[in-house]
N, C-alpha and C positions, 0 to 999 in steps of 0.2 A: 104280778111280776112286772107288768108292764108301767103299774105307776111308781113301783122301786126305782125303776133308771132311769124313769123321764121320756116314757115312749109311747104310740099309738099300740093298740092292739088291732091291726087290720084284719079283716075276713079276706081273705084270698080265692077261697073257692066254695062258696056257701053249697054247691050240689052236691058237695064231695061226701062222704059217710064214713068219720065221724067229719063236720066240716074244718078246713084247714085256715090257719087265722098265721098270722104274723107278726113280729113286734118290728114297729118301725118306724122312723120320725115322717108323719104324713105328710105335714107340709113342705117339709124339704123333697120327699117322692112328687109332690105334685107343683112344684117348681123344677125340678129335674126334668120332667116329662113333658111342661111347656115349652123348655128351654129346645131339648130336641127336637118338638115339633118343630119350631121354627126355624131350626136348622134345616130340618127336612124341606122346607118349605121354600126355602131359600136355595135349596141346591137344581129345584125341579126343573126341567126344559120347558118352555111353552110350547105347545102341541096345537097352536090355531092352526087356522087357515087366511093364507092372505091372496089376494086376486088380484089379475094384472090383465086388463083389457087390452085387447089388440083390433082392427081390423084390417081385413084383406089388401089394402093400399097403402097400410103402415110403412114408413118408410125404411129403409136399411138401417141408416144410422138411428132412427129411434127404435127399432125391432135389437140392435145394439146395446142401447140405454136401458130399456126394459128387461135385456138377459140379465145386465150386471143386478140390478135392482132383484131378479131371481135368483139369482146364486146368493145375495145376501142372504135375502126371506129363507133360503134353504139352509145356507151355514149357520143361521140362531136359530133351526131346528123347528122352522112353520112348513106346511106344508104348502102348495102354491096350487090357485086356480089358474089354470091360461083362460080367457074367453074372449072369444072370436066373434064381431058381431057383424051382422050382413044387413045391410038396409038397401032396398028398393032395386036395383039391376044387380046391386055384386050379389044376390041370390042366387043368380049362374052359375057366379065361378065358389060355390061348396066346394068343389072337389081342388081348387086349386089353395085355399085357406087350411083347407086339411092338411096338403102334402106342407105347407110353409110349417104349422103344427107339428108335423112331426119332423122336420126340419131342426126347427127350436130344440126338439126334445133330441135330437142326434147332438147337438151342439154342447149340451149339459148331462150327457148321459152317465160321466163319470162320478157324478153328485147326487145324480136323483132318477128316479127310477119314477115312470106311469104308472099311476097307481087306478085311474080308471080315467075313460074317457068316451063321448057320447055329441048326442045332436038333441036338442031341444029348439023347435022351435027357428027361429032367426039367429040361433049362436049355435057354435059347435065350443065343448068346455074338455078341457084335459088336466087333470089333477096328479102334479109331482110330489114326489115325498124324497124327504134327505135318504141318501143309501144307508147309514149308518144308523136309521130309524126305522126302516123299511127292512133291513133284513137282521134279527135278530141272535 
């Protein structure tokens, strides 16, 4: 039948019993199917991550510059490292790097939610995520 009309005989489902086959023009199904994919592929969000150094005596107005540059990273839908690095005396003031940390994160809370955040070492790191990603 299938070389009557000019068509493939596919297997569709070889486990089936009796197995079930199909007639159908293959290469037009497997150009259909690349064509999708890369539609698919094309629609997708990127999902990295991107990070944005800070430390303890950062200025105002570049603590400023560095939110706008977060609110991008979050509205293309990356998630954002904050990292907070402490060298030699500002090891002290931890606790005051933290509260600016969560400062920041009050500032953008309407776009992105903490998704975790920790002390390693000589940084403290706080990890945002777009809301619109984070809560599904």
């Amino acid at each position: 039948m299938a070389r009557e009309i000019a068509l493939d005989l596919v297997e569709v489902s070889p486990g089936a019993d009796p197995p079930v086959c199909k007639l159908m023009d293959f290469g037009k199904f497997k150009y259909e199917q690349k064509k999708k994919d890369k539609e698919s592929k094309k629609n997708q969000v990127h999902h990295g991550r991107k990070e944005i150094r800070l430390r303890p005596k950062t200025d105002k107005h570049d603590l400023e510059i560095k939110m706008k540059k977060v609110l991008e990273f979050l509205q293309d839908g990356y998630h954002v490292q904050l990292t907070m690095r402490f060298r030699g005396r500002e090891m002290a003031f931890i606790d005051a790097g933290r509260e600016m940390m969560h400062d920041l994160a009050k500032l953008i809370e309407e776009v992105a939610v903490v998704e975790s955040e920790g002390k390693e070492g000589r940084q403290l790191t706080m990890i945002l995520a777009p809301k619109n990603l984070a809560s599904p």
